[in-house]
mmCIF file of the protein (N, C-alpha, C, O) and its ligand, coordinates in Angstrom:
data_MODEL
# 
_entry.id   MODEL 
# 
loop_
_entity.id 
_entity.type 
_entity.pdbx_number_of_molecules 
1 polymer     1 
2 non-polymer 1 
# 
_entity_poly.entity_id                      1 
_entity_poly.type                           'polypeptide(L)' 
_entity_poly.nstd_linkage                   no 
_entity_poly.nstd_monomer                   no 
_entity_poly.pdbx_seq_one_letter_code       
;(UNK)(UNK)(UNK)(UNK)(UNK)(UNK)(UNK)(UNK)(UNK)(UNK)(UNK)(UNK)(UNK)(UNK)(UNK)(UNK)
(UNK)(UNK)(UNK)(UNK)(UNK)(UNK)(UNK)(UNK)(UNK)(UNK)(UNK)(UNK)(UNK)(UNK)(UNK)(UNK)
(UNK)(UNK)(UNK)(UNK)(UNK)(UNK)(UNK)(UNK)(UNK)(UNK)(UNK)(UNK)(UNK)(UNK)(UNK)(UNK)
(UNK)(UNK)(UNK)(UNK)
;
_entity_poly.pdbx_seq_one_letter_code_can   XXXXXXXXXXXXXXXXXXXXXXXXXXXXXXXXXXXXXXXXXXXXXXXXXXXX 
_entity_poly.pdbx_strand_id                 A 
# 
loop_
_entity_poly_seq.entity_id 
_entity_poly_seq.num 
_entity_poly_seq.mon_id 
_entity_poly_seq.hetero 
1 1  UNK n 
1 2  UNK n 
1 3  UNK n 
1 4  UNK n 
1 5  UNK n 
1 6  UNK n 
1 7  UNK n 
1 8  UNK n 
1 9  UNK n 
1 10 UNK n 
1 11 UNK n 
1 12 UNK n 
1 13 UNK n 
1 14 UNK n 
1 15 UNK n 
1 16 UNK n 
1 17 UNK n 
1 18 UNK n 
1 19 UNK n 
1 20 UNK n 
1 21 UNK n 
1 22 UNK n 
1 23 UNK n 
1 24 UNK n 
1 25 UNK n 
1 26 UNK n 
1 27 UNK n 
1 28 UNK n 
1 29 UNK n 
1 30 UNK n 
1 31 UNK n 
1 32 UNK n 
1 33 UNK n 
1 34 UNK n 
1 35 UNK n 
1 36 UNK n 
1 37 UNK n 
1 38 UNK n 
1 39 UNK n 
1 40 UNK n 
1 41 UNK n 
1 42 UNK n 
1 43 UNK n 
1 44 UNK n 
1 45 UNK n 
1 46 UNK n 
1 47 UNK n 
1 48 UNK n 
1 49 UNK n 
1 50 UNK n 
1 51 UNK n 
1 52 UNK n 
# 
loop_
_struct_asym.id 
_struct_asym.entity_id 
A 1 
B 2 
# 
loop_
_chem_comp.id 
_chem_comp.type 
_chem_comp.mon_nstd_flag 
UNK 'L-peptide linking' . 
ZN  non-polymer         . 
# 
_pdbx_entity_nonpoly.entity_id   2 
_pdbx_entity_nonpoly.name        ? 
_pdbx_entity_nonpoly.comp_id     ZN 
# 
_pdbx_nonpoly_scheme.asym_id         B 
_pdbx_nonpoly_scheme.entity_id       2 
_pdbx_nonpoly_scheme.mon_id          ZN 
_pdbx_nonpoly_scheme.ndb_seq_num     1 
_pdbx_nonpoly_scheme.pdb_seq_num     101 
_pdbx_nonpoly_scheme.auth_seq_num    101 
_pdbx_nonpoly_scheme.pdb_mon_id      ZN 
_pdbx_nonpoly_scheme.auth_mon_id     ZN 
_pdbx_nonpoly_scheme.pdb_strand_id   A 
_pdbx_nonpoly_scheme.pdb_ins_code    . 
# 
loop_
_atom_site.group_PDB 
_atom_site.id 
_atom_site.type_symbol 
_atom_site.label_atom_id 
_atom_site.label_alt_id 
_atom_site.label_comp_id 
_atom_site.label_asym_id 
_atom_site.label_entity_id 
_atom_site.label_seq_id 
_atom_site.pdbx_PDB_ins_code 
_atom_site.Cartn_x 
_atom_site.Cartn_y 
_atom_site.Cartn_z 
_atom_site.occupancy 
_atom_site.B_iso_or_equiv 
_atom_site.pdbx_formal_charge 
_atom_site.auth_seq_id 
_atom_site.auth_comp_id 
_atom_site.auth_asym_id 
_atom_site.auth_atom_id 
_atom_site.pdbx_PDB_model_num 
ATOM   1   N  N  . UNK A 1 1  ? -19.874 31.300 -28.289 1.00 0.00 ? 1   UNK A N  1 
ATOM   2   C  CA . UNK A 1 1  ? -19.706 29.853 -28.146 1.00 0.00 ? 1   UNK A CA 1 
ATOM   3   C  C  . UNK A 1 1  ? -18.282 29.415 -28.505 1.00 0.00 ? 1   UNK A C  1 
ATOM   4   O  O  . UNK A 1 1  ? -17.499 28.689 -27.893 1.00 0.00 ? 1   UNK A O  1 
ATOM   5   N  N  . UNK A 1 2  ? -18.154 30.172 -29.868 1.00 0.00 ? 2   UNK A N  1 
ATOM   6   C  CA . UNK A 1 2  ? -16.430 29.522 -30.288 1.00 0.00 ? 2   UNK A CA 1 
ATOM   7   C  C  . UNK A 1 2  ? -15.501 29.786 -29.013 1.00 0.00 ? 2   UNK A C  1 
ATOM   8   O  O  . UNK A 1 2  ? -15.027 28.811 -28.430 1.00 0.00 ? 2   UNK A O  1 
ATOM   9   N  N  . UNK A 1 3  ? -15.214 31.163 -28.540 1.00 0.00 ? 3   UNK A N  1 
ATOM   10  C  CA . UNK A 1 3  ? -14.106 31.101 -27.297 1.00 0.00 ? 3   UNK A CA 1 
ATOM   11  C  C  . UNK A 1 3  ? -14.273 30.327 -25.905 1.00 0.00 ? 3   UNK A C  1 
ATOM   12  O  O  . UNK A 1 3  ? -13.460 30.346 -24.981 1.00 0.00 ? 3   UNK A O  1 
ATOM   13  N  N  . UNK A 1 4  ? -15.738 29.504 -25.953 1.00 0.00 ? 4   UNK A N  1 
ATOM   14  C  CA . UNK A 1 4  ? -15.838 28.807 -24.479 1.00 0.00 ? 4   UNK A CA 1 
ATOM   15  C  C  . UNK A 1 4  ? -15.353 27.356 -25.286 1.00 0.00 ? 4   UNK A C  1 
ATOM   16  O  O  . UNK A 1 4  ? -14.766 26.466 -24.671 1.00 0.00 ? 4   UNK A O  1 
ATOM   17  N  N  . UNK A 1 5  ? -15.606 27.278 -26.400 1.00 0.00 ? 5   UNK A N  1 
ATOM   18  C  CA . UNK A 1 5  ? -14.973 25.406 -27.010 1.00 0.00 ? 5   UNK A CA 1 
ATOM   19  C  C  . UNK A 1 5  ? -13.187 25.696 -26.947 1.00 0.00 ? 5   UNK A C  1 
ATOM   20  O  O  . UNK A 1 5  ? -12.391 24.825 -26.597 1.00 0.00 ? 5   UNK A O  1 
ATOM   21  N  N  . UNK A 1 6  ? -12.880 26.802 -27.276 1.00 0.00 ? 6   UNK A N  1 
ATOM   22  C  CA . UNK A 1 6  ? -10.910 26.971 -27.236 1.00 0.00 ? 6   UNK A CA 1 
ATOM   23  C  C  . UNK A 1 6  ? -10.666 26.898 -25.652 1.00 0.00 ? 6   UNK A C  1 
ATOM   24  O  O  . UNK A 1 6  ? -9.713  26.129 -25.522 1.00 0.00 ? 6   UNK A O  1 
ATOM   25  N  N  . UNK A 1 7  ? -10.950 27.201 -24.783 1.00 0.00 ? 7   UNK A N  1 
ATOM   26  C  CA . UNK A 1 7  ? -10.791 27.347 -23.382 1.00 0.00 ? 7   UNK A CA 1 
ATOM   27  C  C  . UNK A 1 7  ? -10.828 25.690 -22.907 1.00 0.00 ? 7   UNK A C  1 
ATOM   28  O  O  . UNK A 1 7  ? -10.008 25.059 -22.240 1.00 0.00 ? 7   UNK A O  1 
ATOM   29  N  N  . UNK A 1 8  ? -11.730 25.387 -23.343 1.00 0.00 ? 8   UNK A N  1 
ATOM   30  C  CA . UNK A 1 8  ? -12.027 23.988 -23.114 1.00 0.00 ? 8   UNK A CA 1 
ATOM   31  C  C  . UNK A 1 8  ? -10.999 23.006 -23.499 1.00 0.00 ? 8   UNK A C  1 
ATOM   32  O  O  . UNK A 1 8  ? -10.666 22.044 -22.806 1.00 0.00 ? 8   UNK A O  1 
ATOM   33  N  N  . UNK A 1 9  ? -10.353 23.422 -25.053 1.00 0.00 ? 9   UNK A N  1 
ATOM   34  C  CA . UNK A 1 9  ? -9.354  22.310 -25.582 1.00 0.00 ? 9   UNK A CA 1 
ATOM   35  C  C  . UNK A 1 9  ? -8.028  22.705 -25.031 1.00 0.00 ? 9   UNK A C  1 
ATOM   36  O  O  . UNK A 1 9  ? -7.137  21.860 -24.950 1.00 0.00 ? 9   UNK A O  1 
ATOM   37  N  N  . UNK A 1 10 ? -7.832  23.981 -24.633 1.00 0.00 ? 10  UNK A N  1 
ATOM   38  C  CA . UNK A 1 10 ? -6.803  24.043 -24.071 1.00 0.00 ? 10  UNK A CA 1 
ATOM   39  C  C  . UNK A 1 10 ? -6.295  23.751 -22.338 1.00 0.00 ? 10  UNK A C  1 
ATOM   40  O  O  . UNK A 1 10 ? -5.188  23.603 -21.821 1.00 0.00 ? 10  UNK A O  1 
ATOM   41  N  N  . UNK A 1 11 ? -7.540  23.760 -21.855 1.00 0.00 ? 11  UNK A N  1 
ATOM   42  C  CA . UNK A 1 11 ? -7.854  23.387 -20.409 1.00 0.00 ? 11  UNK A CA 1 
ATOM   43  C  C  . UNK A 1 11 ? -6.922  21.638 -19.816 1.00 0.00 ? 11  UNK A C  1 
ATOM   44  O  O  . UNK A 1 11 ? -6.259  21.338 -18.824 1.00 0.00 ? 11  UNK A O  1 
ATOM   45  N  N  . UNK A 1 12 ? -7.518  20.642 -21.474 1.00 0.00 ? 12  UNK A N  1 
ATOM   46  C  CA . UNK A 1 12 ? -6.766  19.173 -21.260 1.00 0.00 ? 12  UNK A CA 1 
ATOM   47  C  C  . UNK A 1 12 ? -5.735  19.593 -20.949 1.00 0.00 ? 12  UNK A C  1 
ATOM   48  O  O  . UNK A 1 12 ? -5.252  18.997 -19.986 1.00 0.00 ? 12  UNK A O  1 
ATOM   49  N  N  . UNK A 1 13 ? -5.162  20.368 -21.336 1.00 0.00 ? 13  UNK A N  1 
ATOM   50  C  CA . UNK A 1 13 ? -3.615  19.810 -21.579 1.00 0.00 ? 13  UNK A CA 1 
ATOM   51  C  C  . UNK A 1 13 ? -3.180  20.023 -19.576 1.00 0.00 ? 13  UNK A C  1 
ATOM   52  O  O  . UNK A 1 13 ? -2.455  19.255 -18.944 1.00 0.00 ? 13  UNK A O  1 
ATOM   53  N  N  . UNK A 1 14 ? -3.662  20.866 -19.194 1.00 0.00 ? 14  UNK A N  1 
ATOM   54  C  CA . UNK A 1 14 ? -2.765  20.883 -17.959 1.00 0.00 ? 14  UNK A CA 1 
ATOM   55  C  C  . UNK A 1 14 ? -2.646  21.703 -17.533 1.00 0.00 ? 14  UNK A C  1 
ATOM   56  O  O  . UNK A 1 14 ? -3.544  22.278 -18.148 1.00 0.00 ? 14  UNK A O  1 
ATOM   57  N  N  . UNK A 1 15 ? -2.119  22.731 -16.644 1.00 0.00 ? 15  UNK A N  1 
ATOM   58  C  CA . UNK A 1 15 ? -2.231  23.796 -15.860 1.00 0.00 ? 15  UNK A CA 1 
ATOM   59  C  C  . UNK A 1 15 ? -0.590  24.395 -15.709 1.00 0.00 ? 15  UNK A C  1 
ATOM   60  O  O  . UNK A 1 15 ? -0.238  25.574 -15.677 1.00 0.00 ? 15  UNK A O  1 
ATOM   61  N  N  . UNK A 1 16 ? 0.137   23.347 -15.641 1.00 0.00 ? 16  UNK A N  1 
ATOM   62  C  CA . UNK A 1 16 ? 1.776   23.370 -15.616 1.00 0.00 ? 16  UNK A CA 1 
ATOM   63  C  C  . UNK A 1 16 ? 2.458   23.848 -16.415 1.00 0.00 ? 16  UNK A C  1 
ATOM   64  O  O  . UNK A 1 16 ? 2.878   24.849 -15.833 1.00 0.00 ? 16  UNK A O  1 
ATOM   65  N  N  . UNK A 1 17 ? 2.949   23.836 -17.530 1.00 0.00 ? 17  UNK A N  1 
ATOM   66  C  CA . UNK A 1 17 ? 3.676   23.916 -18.763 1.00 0.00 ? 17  UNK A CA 1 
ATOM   67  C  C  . UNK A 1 17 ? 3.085   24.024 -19.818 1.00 0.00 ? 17  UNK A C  1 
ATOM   68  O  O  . UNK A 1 17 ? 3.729   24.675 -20.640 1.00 0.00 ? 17  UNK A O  1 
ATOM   69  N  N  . UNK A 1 18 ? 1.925   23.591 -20.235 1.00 0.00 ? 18  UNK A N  1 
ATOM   70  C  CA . UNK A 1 18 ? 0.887   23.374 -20.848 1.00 0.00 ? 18  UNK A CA 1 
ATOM   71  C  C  . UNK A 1 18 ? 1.540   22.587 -21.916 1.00 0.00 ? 18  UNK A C  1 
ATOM   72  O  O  . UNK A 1 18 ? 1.069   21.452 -21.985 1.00 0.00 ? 18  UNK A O  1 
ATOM   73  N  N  . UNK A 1 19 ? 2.729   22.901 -22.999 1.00 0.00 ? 19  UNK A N  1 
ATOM   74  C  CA . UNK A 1 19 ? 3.315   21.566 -24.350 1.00 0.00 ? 19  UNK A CA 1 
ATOM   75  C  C  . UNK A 1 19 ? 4.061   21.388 -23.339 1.00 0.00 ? 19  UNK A C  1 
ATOM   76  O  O  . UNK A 1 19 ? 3.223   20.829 -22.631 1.00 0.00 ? 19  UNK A O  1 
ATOM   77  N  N  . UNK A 1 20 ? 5.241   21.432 -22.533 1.00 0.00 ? 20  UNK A N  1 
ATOM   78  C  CA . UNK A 1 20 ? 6.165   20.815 -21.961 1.00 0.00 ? 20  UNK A CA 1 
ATOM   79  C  C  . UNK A 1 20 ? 5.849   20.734 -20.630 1.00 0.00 ? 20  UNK A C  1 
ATOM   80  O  O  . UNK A 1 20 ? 6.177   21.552 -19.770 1.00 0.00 ? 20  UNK A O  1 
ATOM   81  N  N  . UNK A 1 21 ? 4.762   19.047 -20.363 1.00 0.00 ? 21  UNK A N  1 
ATOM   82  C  CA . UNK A 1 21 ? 4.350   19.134 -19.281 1.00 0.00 ? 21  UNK A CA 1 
ATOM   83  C  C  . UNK A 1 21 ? 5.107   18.172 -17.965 1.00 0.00 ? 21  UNK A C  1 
ATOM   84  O  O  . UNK A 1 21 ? 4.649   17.932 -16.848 1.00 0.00 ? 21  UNK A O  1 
ATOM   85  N  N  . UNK A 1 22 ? 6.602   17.689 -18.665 1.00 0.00 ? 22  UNK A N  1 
ATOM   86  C  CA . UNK A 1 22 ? 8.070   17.092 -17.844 1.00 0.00 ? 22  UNK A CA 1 
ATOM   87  C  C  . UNK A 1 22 ? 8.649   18.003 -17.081 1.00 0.00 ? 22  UNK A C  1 
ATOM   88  O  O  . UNK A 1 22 ? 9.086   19.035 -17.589 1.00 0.00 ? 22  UNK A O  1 
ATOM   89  N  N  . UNK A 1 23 ? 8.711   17.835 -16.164 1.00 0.00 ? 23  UNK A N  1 
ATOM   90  C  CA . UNK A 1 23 ? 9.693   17.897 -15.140 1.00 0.00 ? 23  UNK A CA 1 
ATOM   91  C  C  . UNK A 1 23 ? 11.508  17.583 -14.671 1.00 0.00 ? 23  UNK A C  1 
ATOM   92  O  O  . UNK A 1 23 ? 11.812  16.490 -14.194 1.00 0.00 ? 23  UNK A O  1 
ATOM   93  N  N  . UNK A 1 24 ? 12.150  18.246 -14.802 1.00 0.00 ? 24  UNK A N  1 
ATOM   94  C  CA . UNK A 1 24 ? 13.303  17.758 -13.883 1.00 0.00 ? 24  UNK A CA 1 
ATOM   95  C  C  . UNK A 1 24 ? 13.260  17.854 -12.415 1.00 0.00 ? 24  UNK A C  1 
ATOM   96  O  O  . UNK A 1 24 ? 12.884  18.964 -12.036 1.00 0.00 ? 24  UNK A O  1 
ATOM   97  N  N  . UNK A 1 25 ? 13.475  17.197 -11.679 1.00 0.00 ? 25  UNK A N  1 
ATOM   98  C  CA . UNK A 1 25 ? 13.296  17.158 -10.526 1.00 0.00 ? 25  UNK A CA 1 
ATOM   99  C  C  . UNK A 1 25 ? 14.442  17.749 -9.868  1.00 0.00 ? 25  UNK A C  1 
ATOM   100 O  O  . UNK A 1 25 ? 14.485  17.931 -8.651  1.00 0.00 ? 25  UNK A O  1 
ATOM   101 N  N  . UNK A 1 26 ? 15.464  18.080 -10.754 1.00 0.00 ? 26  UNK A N  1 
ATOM   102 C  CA . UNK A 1 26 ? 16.882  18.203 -9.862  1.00 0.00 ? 26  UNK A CA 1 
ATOM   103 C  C  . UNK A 1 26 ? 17.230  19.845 -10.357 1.00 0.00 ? 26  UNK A C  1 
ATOM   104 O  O  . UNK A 1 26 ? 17.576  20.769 -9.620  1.00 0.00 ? 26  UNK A O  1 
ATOM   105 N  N  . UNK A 1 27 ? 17.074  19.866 -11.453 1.00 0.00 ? 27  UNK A N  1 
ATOM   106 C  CA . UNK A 1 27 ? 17.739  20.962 -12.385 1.00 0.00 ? 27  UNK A CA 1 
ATOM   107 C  C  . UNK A 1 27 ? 16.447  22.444 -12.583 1.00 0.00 ? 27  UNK A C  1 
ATOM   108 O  O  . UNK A 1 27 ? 16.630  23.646 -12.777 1.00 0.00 ? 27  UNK A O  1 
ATOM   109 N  N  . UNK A 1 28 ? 14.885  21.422 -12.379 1.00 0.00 ? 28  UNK A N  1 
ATOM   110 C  CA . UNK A 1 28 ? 13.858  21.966 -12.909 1.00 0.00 ? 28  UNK A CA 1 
ATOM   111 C  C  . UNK A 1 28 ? 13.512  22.536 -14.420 1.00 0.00 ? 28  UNK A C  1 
ATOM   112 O  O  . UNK A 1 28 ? 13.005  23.632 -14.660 1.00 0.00 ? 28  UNK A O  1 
ATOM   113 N  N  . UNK A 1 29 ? 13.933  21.468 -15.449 1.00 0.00 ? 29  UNK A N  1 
ATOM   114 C  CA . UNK A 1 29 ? 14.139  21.731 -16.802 1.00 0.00 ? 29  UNK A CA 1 
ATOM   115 C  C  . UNK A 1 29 ? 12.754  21.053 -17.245 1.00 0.00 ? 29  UNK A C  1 
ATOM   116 O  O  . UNK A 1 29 ? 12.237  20.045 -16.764 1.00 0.00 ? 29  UNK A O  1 
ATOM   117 N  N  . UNK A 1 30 ? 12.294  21.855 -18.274 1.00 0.00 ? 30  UNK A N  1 
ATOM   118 C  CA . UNK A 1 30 ? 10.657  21.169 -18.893 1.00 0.00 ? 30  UNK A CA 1 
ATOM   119 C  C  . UNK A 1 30 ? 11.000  20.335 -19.762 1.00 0.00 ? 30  UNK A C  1 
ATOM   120 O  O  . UNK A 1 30 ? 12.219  20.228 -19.897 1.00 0.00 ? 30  UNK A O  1 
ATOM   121 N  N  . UNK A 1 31 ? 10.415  19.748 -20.359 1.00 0.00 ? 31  UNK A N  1 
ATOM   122 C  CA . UNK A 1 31 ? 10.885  18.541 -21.904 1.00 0.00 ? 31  UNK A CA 1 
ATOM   123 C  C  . UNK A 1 31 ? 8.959   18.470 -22.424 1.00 0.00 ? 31  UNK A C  1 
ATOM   124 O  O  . UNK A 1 31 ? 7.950   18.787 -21.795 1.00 0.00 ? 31  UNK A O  1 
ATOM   125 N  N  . UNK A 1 32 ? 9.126   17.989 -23.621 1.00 0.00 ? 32  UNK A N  1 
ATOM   126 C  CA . UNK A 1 32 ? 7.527   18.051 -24.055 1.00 0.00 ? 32  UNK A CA 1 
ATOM   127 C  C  . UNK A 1 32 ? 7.442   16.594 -24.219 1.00 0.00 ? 32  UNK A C  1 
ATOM   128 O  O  . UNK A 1 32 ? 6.402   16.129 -24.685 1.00 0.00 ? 32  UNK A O  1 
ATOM   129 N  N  . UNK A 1 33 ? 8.650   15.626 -23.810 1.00 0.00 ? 33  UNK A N  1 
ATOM   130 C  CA . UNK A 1 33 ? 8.373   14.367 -23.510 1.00 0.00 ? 33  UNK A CA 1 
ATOM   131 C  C  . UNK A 1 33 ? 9.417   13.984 -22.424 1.00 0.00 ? 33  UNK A C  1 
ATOM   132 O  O  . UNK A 1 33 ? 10.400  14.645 -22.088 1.00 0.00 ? 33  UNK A O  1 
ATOM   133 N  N  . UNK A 1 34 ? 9.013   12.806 -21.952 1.00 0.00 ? 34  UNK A N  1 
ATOM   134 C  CA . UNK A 1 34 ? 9.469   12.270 -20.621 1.00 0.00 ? 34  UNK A CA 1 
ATOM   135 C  C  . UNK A 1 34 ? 11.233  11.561 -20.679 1.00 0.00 ? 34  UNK A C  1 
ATOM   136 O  O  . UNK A 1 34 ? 11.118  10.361 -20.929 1.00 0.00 ? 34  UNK A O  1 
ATOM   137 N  N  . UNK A 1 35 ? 12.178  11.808 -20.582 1.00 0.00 ? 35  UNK A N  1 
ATOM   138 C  CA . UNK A 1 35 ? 13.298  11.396 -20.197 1.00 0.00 ? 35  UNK A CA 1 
ATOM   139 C  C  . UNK A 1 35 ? 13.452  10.232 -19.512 1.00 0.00 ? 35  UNK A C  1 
ATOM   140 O  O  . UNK A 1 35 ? 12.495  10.104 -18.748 1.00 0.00 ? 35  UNK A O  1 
ATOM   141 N  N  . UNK A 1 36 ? 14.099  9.464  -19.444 1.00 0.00 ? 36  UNK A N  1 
ATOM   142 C  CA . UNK A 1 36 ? 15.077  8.412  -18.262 1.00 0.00 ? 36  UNK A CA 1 
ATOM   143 C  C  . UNK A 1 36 ? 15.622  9.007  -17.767 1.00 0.00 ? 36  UNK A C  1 
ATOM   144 O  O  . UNK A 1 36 ? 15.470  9.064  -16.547 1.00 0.00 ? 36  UNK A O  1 
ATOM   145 N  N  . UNK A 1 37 ? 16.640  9.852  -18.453 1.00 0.00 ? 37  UNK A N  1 
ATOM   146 C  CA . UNK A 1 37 ? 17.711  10.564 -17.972 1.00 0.00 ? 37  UNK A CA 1 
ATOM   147 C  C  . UNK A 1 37 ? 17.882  12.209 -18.132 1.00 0.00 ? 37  UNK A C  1 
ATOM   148 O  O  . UNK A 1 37 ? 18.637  12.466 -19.069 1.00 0.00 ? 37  UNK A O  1 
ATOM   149 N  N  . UNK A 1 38 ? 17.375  13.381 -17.458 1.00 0.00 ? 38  UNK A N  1 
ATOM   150 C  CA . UNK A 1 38 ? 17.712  14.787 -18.379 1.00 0.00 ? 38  UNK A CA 1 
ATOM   151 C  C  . UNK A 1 38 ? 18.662  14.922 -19.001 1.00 0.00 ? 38  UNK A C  1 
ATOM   152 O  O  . UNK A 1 38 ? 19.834  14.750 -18.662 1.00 0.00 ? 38  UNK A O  1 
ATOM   153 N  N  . UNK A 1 39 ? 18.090  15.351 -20.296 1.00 0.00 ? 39  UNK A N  1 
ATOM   154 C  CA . UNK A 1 39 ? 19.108  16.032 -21.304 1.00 0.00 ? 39  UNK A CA 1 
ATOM   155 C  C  . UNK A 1 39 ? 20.124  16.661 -20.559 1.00 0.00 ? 39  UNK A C  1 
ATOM   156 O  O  . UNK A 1 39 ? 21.214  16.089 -20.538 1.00 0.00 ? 39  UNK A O  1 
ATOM   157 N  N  . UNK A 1 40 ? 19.966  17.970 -19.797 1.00 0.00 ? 40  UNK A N  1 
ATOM   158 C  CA . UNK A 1 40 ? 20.362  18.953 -19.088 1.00 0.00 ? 40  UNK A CA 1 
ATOM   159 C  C  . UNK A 1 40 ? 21.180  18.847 -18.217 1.00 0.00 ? 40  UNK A C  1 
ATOM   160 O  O  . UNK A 1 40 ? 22.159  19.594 -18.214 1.00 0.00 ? 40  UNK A O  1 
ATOM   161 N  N  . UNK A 1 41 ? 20.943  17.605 -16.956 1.00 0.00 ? 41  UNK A N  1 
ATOM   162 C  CA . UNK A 1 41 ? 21.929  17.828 -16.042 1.00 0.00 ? 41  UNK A CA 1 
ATOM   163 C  C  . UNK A 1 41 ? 22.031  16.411 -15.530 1.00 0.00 ? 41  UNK A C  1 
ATOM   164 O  O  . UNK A 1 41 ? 22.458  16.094 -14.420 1.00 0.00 ? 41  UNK A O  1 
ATOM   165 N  N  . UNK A 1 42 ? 21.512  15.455 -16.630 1.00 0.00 ? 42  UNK A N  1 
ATOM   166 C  CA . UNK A 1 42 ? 21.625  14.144 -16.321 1.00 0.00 ? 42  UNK A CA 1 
ATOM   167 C  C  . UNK A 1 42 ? 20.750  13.446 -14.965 1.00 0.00 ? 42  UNK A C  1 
ATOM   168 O  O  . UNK A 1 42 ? 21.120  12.463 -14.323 1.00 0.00 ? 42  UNK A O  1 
ATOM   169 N  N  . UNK A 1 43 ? 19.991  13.932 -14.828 1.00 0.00 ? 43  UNK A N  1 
ATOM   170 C  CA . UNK A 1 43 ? 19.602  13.341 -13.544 1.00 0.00 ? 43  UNK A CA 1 
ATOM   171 C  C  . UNK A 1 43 ? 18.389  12.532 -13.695 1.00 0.00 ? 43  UNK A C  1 
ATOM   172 O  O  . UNK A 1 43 ? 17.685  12.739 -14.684 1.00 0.00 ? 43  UNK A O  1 
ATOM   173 N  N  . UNK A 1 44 ? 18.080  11.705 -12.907 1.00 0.00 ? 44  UNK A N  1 
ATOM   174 C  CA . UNK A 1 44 ? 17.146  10.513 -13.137 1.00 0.00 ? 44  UNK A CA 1 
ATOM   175 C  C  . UNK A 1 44 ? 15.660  10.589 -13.058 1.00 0.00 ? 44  UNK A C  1 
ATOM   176 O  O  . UNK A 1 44 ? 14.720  9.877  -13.410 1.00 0.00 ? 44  UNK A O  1 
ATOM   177 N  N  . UNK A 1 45 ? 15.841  11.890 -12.374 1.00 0.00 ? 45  UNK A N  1 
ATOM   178 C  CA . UNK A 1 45 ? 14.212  12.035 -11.903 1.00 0.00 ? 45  UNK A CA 1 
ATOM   179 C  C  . UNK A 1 45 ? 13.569  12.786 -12.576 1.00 0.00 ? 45  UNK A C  1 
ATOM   180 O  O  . UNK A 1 45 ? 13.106  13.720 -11.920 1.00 0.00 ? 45  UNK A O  1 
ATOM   181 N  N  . UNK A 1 46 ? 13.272  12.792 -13.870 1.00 0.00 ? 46  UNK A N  1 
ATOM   182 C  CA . UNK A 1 46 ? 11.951  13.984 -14.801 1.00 0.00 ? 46  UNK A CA 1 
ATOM   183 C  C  . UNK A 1 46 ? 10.866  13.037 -14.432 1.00 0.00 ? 46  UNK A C  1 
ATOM   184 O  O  . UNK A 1 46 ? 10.995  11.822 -14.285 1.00 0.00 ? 46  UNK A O  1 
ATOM   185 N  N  . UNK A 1 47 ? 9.623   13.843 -14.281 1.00 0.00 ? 47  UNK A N  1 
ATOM   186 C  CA . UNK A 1 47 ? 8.688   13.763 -13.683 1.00 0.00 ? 47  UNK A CA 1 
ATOM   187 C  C  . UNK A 1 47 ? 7.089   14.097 -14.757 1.00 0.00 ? 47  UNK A C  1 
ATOM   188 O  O  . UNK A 1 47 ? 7.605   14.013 -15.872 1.00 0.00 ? 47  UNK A O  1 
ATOM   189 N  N  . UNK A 1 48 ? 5.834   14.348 -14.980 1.00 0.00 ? 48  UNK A N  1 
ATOM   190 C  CA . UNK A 1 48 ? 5.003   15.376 -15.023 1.00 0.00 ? 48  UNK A CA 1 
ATOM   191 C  C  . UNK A 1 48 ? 4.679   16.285 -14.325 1.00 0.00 ? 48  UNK A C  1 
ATOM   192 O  O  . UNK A 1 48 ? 3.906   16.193 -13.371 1.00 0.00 ? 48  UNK A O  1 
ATOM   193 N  N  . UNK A 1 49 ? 5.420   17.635 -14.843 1.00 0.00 ? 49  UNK A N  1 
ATOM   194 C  CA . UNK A 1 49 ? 5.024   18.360 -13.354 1.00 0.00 ? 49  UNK A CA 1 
ATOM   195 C  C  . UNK A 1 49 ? 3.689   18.720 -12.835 1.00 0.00 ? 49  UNK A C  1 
ATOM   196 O  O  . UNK A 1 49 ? 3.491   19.617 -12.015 1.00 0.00 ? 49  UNK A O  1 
ATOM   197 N  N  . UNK A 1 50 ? 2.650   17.850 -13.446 1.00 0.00 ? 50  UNK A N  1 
ATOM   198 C  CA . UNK A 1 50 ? 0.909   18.134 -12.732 1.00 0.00 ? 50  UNK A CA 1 
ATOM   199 C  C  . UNK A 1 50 ? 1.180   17.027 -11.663 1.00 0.00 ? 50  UNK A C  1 
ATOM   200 O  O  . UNK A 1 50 ? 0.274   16.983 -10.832 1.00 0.00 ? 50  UNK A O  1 
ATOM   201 N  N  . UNK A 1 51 ? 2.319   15.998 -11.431 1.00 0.00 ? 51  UNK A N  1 
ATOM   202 C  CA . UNK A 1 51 ? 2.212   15.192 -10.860 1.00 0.00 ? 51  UNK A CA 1 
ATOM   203 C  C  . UNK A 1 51 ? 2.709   15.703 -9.800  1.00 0.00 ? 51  UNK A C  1 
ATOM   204 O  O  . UNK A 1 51 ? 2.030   15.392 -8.821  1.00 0.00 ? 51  UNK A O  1 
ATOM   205 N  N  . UNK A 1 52 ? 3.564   16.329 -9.559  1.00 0.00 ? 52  UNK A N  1 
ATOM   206 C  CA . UNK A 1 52 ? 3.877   17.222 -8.288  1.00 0.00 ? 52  UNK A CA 1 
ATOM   207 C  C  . UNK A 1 52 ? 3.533   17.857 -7.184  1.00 0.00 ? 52  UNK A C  1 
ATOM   208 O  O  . UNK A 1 52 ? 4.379   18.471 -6.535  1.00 0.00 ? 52  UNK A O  1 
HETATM 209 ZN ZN . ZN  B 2 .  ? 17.861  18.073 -15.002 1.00 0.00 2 101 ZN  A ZN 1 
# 
C-alpha cells in the first residue's frame, strides 16, 4: 500500500520537470518558479512546460 500512496504524491506534481516545472521558451532553461524575464538569456517567454 505505502509505494502505491508515494506514486500517487509524486504523480501531482507533473510529468515535465517534476520541482522545476518553468519553461524557457527561447533558451529552454527550467526555473522551479515562473520568471517575467529568464534569468539565463533574458527572454520573455518562460512558460509551464506541462503547458506545452
Ligand atoms: Zn531563456
Amino acid at each position: 500500500m505505502g509505494v502505491f500512496d508515494k506514486a500517487r504524491n509524486v504523480s501531482h506534481l507533473g510529468d515535465a520537470d517534476g520541482d522545476r516545472p518553468y519553461l524557457c521558451m527561447r533558451c529552454e532553461a527550467t526555473f522551479q518558479v515562473q520568471y517575467h524575464s529568464c534569468p539565463a538569456c533574458g527572454g520573455y517567454d518562460v512558460r509551464r512546460a506541462e503547458w506545452v
